[in-house]
The first five atom37 places (N, CA, C, CB, O) and aatype in JSON, in Angstrom:
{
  "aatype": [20, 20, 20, 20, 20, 20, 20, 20, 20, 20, 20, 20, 20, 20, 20, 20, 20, 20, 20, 20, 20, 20, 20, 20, 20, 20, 20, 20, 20, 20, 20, 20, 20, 20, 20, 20, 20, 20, 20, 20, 20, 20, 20, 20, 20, 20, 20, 20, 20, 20, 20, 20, 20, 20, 20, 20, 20, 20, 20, 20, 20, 20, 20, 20, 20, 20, 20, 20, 20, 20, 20, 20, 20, 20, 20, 20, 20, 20, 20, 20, 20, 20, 20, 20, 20, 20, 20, 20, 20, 20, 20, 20, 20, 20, 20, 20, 20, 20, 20, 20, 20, 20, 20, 20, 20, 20, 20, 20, 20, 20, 20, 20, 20, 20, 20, 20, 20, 20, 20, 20, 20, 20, 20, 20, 20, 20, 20, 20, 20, 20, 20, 20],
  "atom_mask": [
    [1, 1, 1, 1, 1],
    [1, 1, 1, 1, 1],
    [1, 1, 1, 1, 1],
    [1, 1, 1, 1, 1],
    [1, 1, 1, 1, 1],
    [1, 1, 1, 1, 1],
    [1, 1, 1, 1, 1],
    [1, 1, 1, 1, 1],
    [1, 1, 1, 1, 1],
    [1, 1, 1, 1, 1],
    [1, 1, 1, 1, 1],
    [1, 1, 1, 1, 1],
    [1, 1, 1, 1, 1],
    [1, 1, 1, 1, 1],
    [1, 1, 1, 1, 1],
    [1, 1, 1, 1, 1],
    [1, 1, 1, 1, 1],
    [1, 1, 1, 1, 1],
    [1, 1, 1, 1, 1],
    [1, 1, 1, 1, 1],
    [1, 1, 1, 1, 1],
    [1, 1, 1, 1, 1],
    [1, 1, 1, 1, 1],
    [1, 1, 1, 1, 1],
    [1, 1, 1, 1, 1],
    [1, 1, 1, 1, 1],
    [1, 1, 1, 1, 1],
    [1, 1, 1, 1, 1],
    [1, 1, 1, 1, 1],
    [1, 1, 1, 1, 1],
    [1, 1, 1, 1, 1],
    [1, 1, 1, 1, 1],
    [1, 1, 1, 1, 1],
    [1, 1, 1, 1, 1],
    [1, 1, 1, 1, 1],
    [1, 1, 1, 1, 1],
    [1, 1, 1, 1, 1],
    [1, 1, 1, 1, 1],
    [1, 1, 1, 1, 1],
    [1, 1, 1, 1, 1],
    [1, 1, 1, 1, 1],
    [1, 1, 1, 1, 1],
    [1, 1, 1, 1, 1],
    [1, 1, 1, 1, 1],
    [1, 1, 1, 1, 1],
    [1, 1, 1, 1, 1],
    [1, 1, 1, 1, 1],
    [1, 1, 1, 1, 1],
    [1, 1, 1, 1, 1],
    [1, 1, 1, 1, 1],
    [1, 1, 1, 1, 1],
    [1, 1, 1, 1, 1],
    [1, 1, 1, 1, 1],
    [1, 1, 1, 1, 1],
    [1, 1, 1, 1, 1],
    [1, 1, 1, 1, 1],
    [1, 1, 1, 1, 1],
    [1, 1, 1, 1, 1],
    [1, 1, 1, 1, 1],
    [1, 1, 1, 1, 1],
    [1, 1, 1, 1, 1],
    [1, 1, 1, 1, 1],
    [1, 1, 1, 1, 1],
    [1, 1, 1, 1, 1],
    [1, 1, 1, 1, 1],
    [1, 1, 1, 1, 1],
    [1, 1, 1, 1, 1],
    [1, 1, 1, 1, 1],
    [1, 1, 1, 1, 1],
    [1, 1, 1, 1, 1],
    [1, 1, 1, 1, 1],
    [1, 1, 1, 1, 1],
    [1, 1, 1, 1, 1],
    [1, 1, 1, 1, 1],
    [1, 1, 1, 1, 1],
    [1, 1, 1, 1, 1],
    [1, 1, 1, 1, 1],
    [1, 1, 1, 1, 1],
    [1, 1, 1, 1, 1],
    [1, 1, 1, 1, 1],
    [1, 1, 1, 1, 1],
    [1, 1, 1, 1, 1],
    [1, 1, 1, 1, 1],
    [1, 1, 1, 1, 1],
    [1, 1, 1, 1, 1],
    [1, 1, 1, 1, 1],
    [1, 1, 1, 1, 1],
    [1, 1, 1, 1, 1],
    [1, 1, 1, 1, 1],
    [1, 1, 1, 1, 1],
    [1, 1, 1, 1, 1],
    [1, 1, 1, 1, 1],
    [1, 1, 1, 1, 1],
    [1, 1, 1, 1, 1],
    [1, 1, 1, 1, 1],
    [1, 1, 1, 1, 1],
    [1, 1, 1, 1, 1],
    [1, 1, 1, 1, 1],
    [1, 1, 1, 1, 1],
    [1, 1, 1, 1, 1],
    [1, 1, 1, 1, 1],
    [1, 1, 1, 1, 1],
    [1, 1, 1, 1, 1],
    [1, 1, 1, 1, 1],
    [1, 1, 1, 1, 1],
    [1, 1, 1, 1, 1],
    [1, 1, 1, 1, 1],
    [1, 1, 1, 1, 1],
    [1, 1, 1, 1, 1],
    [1, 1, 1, 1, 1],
    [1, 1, 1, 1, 1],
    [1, 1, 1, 1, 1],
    [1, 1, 1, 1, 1],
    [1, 1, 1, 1, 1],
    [1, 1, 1, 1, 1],
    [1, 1, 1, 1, 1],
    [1, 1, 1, 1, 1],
    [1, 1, 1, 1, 1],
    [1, 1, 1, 1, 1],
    [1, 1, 1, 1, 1],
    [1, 1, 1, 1, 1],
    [1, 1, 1, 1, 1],
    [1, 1, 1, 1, 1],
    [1, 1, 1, 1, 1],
    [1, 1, 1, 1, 1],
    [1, 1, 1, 1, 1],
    [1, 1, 1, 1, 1],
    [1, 1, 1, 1, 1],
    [1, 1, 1, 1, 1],
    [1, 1, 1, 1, 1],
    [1, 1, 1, 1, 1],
    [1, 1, 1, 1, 1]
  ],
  "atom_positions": [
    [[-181.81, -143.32, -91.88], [-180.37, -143.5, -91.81], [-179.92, -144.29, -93.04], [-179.96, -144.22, -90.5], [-180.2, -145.48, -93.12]],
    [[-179.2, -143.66, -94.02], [-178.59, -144.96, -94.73], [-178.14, -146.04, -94.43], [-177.82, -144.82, -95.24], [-178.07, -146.45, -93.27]],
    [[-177.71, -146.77, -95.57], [-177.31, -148.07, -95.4], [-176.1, -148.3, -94.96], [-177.42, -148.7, -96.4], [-175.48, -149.22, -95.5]],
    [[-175.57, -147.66, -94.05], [-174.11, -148.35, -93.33], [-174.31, -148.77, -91.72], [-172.69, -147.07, -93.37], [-175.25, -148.46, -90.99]],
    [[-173.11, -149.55, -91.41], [-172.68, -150.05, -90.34], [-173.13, -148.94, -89.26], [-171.19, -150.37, -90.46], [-172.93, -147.81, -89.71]],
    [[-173.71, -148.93, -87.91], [-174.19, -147.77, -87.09], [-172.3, -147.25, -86.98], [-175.32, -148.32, -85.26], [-171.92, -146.17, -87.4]],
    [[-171.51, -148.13, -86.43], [-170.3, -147.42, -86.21], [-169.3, -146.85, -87.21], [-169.67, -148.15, -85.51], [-168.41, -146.08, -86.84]],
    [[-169.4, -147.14, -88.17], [-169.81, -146.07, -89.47], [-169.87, -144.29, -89.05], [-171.61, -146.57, -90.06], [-168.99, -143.49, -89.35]],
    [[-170.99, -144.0, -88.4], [-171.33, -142.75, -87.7], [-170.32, -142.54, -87.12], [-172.4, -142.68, -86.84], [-170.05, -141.38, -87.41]],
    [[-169.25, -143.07, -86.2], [-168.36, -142.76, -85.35], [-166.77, -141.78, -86.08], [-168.1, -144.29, -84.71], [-166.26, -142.15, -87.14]],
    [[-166.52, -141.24, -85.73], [-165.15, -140.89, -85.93], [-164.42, -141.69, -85.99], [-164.65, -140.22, -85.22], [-164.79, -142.86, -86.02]],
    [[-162.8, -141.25, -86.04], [-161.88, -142.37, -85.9], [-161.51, -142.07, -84.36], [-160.53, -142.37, -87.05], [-161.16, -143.08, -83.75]],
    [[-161.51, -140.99, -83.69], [-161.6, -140.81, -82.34], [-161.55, -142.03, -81.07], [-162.75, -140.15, -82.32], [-160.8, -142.67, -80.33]],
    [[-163.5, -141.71, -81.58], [-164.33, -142.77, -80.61], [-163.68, -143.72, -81.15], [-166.03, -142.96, -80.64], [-162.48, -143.56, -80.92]],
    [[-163.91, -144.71, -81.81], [-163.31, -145.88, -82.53], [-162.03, -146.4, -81.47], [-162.71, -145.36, -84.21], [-162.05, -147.29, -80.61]],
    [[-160.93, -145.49, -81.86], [-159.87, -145.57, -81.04], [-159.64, -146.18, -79.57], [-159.62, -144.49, -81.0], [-158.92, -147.05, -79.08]],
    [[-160.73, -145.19, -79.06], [-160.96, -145.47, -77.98], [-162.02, -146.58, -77.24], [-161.1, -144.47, -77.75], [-161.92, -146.83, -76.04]],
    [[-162.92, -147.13, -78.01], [-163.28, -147.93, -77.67], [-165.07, -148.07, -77.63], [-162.53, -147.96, -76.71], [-165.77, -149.04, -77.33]],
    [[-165.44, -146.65, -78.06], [-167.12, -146.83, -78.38], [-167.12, -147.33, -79.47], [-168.1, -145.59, -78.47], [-166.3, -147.33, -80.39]],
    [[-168.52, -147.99, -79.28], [-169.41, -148.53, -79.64], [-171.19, -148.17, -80.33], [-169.24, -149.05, -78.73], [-171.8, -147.91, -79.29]],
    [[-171.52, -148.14, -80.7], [-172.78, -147.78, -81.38], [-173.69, -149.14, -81.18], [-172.5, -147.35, -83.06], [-173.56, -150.19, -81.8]],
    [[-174.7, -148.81, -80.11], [-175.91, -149.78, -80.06], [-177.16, -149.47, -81.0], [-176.44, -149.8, -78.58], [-177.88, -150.36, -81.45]],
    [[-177.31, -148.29, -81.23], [-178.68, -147.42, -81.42], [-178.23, -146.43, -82.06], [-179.48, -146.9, -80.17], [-177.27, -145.74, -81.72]],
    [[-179.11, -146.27, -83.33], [-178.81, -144.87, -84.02], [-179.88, -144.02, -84.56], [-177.96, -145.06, -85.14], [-180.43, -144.54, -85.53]],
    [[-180.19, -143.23, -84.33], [-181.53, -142.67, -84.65], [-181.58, -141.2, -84.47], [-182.59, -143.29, -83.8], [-180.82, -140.65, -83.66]],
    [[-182.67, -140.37, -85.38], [-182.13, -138.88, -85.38], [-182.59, -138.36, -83.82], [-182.94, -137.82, -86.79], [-182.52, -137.16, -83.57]],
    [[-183.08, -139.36, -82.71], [-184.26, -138.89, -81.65], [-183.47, -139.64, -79.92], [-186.3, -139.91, -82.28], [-183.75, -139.59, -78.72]],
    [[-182.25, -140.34, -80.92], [-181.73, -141.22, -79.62], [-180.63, -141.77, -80.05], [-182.66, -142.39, -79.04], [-180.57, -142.44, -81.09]],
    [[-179.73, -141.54, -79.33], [-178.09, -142.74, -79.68], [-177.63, -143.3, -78.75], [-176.64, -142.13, -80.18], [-177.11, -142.57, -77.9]],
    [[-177.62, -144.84, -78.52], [-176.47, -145.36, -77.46], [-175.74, -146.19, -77.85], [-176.85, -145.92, -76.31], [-175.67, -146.82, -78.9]],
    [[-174.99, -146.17, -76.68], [-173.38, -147.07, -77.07], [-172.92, -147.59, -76.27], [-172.17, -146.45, -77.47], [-173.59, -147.79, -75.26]],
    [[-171.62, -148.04, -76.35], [-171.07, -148.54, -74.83], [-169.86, -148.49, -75.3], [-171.5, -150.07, -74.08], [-169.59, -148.63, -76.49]],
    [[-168.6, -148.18, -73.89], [-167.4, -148.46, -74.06], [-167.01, -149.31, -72.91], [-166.66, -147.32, -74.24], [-167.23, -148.93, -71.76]],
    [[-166.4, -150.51, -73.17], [-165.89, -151.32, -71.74], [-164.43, -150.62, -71.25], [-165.57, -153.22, -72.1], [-163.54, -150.39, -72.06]],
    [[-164.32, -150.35, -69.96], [-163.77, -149.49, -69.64], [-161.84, -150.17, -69.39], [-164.75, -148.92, -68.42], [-161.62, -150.82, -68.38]],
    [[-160.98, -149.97, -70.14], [-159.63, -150.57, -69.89], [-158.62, -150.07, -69.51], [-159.21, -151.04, -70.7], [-158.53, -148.98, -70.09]],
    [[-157.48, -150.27, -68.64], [-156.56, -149.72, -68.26], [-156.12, -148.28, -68.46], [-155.88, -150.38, -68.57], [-155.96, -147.29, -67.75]],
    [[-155.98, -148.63, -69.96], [-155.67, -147.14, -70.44], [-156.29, -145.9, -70.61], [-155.35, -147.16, -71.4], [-155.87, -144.86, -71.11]],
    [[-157.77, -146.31, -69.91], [-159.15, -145.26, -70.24], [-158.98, -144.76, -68.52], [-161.17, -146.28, -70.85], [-159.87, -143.97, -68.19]],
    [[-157.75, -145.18, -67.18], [-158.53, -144.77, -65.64], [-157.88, -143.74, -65.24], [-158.5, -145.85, -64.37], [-156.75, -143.63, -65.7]],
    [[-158.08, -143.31, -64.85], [-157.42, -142.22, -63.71], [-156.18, -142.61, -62.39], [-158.82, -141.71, -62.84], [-155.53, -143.65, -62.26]],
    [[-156.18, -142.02, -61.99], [-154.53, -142.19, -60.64], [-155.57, -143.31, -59.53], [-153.81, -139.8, -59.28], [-155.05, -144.14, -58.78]],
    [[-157.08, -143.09, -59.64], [-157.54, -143.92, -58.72], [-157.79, -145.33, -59.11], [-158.6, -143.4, -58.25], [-158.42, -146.26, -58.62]],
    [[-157.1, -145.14, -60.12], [-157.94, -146.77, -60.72], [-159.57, -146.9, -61.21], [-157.95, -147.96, -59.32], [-159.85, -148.08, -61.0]],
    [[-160.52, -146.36, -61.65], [-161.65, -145.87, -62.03], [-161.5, -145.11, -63.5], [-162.14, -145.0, -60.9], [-160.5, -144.59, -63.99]],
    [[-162.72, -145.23, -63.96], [-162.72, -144.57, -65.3], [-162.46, -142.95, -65.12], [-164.17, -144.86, -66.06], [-163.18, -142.24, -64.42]],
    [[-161.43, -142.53, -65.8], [-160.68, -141.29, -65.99], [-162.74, -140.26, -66.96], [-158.54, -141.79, -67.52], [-163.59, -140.59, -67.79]],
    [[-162.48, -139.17, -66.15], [-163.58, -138.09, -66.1], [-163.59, -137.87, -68.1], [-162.92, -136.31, -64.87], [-164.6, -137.89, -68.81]],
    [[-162.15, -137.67, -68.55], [-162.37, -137.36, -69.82], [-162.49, -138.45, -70.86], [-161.43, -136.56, -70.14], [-162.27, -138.29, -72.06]],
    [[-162.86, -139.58, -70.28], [-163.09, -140.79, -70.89], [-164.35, -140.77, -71.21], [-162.77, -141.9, -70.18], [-164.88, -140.98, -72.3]],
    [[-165.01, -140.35, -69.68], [-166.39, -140.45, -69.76], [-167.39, -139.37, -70.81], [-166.75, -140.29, -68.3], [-168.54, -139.48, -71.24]],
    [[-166.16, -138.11, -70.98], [-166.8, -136.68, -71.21], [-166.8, -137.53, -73.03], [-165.53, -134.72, -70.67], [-167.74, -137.32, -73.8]],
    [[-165.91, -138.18, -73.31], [-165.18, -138.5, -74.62], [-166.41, -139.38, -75.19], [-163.54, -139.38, -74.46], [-166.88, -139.08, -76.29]],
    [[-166.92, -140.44, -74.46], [-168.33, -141.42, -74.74], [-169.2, -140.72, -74.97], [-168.91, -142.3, -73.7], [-169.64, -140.77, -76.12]],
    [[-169.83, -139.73, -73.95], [-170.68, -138.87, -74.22], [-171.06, -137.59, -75.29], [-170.63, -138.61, -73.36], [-172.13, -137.1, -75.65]],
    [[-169.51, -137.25, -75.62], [-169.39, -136.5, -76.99], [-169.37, -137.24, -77.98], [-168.31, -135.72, -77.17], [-169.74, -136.66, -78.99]],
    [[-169.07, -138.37, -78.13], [-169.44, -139.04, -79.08], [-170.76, -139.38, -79.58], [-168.94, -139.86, -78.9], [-171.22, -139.28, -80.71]],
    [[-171.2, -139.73, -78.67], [-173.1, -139.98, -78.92], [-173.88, -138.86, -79.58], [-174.02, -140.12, -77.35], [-174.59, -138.8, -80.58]],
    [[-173.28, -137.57, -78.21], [-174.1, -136.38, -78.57], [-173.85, -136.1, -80.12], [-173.69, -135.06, -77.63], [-174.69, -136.24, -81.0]],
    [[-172.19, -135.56, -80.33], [-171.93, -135.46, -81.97], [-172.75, -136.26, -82.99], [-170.54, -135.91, -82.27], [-173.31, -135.79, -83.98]],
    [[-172.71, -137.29, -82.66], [-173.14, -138.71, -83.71], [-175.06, -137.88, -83.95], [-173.07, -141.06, -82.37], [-175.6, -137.53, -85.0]],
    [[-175.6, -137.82, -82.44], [-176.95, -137.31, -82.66], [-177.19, -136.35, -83.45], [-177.47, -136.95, -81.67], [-178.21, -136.47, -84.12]],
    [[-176.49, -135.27, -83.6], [-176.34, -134.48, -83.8], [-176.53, -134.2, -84.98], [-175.64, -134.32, -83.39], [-177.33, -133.34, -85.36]],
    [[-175.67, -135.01, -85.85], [-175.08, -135.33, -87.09], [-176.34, -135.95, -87.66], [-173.73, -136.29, -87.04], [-176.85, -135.5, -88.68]],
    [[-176.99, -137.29, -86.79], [-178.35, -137.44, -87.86], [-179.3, -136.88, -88.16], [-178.98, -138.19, -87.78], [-180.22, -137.4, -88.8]],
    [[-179.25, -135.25, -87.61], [-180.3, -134.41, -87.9], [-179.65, -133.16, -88.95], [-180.94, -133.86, -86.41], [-180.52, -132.39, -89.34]],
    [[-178.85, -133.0, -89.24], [-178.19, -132.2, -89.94], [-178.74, -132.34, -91.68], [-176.66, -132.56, -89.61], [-179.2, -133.25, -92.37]],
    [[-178.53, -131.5, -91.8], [-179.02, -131.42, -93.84], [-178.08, -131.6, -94.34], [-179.56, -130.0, -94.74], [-177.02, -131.88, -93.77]],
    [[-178.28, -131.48, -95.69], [-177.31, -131.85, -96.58], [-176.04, -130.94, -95.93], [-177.77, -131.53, -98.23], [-176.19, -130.49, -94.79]],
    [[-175.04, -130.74, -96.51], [-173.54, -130.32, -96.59], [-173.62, -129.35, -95.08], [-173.05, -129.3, -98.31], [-172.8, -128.45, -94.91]],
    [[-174.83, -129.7, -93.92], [-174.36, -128.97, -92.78], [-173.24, -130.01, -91.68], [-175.87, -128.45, -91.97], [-173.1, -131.23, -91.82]],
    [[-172.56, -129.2, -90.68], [-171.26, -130.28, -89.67], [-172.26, -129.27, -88.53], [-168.66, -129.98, -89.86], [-173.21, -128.48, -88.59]],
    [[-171.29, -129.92, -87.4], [-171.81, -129.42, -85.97], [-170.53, -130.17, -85.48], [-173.56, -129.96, -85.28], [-169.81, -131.13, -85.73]],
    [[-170.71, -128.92, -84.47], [-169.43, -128.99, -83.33], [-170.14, -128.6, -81.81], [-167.98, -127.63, -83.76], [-171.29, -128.2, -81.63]],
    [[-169.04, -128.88, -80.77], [-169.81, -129.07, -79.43], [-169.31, -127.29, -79.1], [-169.09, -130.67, -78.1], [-168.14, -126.9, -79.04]],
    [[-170.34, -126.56, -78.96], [-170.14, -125.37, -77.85], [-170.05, -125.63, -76.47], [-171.2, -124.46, -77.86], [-169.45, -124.83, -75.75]],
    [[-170.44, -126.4, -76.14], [-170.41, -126.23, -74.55], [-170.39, -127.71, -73.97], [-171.83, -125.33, -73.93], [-170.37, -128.59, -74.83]],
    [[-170.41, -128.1, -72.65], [-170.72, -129.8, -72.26], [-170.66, -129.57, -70.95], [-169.58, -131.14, -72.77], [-169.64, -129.03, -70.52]],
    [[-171.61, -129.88, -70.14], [-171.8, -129.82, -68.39], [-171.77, -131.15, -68.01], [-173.31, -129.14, -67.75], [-172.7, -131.8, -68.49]],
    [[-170.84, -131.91, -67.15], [-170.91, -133.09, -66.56], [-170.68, -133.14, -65.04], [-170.05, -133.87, -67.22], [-169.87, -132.64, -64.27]],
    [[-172.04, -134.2, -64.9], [-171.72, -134.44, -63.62], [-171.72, -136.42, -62.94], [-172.91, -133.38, -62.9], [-172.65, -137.22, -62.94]],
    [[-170.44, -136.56, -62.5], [-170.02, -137.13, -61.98], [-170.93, -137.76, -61.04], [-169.17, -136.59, -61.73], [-171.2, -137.08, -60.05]],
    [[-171.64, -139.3, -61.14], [-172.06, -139.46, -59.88], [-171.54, -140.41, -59.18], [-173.22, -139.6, -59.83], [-171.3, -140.27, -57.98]],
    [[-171.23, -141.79, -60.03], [-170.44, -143.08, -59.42], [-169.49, -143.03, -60.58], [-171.36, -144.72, -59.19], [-169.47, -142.39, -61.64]],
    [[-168.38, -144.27, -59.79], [-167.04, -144.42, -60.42], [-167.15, -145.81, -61.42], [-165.79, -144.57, -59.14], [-167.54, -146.86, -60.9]],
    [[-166.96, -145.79, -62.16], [-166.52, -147.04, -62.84], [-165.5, -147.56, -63.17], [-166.84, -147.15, -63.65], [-164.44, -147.02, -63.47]],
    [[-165.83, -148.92, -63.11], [-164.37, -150.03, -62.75], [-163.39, -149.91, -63.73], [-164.67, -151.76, -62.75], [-163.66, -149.2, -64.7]],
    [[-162.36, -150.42, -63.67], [-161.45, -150.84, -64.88], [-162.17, -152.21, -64.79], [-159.55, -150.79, -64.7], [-162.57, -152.71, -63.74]],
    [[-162.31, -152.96, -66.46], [-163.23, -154.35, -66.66], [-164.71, -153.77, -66.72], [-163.06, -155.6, -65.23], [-165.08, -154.1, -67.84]],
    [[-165.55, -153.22, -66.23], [-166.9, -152.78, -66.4], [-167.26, -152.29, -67.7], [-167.2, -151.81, -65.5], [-166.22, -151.93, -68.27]],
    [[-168.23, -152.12, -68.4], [-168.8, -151.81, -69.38], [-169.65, -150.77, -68.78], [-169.36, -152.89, -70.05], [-170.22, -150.66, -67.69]],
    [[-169.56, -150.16, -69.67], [-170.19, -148.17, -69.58], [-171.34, -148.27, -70.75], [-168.58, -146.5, -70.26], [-170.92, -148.42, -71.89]],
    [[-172.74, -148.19, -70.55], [-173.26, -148.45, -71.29], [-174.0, -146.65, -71.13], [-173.91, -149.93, -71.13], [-174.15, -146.14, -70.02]],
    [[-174.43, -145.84, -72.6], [-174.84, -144.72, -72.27], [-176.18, -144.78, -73.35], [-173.65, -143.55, -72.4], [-176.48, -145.71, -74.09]],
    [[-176.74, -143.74, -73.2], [-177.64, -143.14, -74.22], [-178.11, -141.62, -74.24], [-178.8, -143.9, -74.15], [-178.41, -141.0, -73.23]],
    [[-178.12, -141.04, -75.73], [-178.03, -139.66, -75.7], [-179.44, -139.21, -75.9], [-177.05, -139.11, -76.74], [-180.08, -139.87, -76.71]],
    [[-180.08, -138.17, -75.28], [-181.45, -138.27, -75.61], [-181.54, -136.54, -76.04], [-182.53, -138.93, -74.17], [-180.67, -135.89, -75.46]],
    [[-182.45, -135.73, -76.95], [-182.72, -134.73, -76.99], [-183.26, -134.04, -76.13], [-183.1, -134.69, -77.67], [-184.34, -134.41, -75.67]],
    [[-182.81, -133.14, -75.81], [-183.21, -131.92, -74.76], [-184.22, -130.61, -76.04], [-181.16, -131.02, -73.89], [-185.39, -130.23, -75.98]],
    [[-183.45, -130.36, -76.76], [-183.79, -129.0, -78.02], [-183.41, -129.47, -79.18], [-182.92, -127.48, -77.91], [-182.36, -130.11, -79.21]],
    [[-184.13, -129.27, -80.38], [-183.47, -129.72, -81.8], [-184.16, -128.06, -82.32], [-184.23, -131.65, -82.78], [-185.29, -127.86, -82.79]],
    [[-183.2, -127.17, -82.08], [-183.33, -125.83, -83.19], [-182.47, -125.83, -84.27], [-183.03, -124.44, -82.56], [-181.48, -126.56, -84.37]],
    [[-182.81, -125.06, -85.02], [-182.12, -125.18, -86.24], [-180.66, -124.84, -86.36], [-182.76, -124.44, -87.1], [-179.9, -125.15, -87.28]],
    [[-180.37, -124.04, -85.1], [-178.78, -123.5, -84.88], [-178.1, -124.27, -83.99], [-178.63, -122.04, -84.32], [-176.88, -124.45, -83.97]],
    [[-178.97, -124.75, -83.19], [-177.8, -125.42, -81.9], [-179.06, -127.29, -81.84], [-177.84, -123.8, -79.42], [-180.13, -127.41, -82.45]],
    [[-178.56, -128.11, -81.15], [-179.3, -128.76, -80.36], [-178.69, -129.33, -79.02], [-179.8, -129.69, -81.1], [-177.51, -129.55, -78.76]],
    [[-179.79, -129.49, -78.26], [-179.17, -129.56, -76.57], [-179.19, -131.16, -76.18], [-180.38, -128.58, -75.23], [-180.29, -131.64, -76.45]],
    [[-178.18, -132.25, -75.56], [-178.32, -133.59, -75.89], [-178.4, -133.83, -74.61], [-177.32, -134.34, -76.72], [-177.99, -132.78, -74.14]],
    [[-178.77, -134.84, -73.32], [-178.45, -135.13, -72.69], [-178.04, -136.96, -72.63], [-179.15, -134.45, -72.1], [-178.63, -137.94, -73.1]],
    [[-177.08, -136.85, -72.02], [-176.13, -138.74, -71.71], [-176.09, -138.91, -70.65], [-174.47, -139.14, -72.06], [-175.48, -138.23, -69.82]],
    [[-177.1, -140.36, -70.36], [-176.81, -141.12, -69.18], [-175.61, -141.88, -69.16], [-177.8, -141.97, -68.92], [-175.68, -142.72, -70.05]],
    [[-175.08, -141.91, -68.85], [-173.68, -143.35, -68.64], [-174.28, -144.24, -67.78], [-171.96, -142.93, -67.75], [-175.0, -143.67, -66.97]],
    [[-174.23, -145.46, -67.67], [-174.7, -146.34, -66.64], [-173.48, -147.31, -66.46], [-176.12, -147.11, -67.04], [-172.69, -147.63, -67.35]],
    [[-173.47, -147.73, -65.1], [-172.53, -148.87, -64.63], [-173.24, -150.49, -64.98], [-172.29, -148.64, -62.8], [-174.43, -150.45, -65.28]],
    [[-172.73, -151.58, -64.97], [-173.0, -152.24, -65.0], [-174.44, -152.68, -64.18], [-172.04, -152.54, -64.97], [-175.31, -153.36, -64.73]],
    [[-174.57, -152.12, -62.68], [-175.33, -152.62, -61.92], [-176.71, -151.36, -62.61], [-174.65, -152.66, -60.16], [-177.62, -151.02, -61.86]],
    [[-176.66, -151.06, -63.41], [-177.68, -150.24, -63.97], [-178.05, -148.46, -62.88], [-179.16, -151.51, -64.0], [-179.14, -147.92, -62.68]],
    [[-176.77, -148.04, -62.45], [-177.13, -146.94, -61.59], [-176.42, -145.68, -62.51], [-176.49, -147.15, -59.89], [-175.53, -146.12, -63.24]],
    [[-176.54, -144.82, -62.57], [-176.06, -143.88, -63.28], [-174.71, -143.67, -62.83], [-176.86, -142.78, -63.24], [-174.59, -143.94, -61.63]],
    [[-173.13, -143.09, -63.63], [-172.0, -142.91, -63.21], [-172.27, -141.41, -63.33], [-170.83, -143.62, -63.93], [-172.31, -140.54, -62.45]],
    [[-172.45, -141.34, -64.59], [-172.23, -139.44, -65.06], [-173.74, -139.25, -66.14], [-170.15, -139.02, -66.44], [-174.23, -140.0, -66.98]],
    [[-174.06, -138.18, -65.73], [-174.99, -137.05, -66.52], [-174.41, -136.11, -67.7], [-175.49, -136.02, -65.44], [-173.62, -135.31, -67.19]],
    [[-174.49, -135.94, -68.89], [-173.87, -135.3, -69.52], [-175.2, -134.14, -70.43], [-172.89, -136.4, -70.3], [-176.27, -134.46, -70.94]],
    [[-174.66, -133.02, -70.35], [-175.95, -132.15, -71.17], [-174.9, -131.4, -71.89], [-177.25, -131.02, -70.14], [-174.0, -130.83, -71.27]],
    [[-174.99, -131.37, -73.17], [-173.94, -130.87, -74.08], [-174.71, -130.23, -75.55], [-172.83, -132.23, -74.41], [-175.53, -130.82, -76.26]],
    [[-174.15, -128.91, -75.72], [-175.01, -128.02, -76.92], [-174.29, -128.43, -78.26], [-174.91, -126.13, -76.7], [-173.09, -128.16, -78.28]],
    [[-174.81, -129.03, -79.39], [-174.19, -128.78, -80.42], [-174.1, -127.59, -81.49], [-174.44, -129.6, -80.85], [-174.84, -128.11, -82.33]],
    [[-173.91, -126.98, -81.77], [-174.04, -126.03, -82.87], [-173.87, -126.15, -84.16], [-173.42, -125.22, -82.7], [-172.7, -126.23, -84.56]],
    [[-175.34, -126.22, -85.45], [-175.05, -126.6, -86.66], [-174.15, -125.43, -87.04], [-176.28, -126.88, -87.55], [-174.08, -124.33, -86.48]],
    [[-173.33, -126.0, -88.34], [-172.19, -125.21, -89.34], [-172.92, -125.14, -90.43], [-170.7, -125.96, -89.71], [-173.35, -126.19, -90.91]],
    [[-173.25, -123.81, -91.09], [-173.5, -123.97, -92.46], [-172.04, -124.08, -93.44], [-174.43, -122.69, -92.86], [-170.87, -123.7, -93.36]],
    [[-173.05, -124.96, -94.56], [-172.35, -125.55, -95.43], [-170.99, -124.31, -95.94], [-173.5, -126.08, -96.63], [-170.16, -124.62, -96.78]]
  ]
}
């Protein structure tokens, strides 16, 4: 990885919103977003596309440290599943792990975890490299 800041890797997106970069590596990425008002849903809980939004971030970011020179990648696809809710105030801590690294696509999967260390959401999401 060169020499920059891990959140550096991030978009202005994620940023925006509130990830974070713990870990950066072409084999693993995690992060965390603490979860705030403006991130919940009608129930008061972290809003589904908040969560989908953390997890595309990681995956992209992974994604990206395996890429060659002048190649991008974009998300084809993303399956999530929902298991617990997270608070407004809680910290969402995730990590993206490789499923497939082919030369056309790679397959990522994201744990999200709640504070009490139990899983919220599962995320398995395909990237697809762009040639230059």
């Amino acid at each position: 990885m060169p020499d920059q800041s891990l959140d550096d890797w991030l978009p202005a997106f994620p940023r925006w919103l509130g990830v974070t970069l713990t870990a950066c590596q072409p084999h693993m990425v995690a992060g965390q977003m603490t979860v705030l008002d403006h991130h919940a849903n009608r129930n008061g809980v972290m809003h589904g596309g908040a969560i989908m939004a953390l997890a595309d971030s990681l995956a992209g970011t992974a994604a990206a440290l395996n890429l060659s020179e002048g190649q991008a990648t974009t998300t084809i696809e993303s399956k999530t599943n929902f298991l617990r809710p997270l608070a407004i105030g809680e910290t969402a801590t995730a990590r993206g792990d490789p499923m497939h690294l082919g030369r056309r696509t790679t397959i990522w999967q994201t744990t999200i975890l709640r504070p009490d260390g139990k899983p919220a959401a599962i995320v398995t999401e395909t990237q697809m490299t762009l040639a230059p």
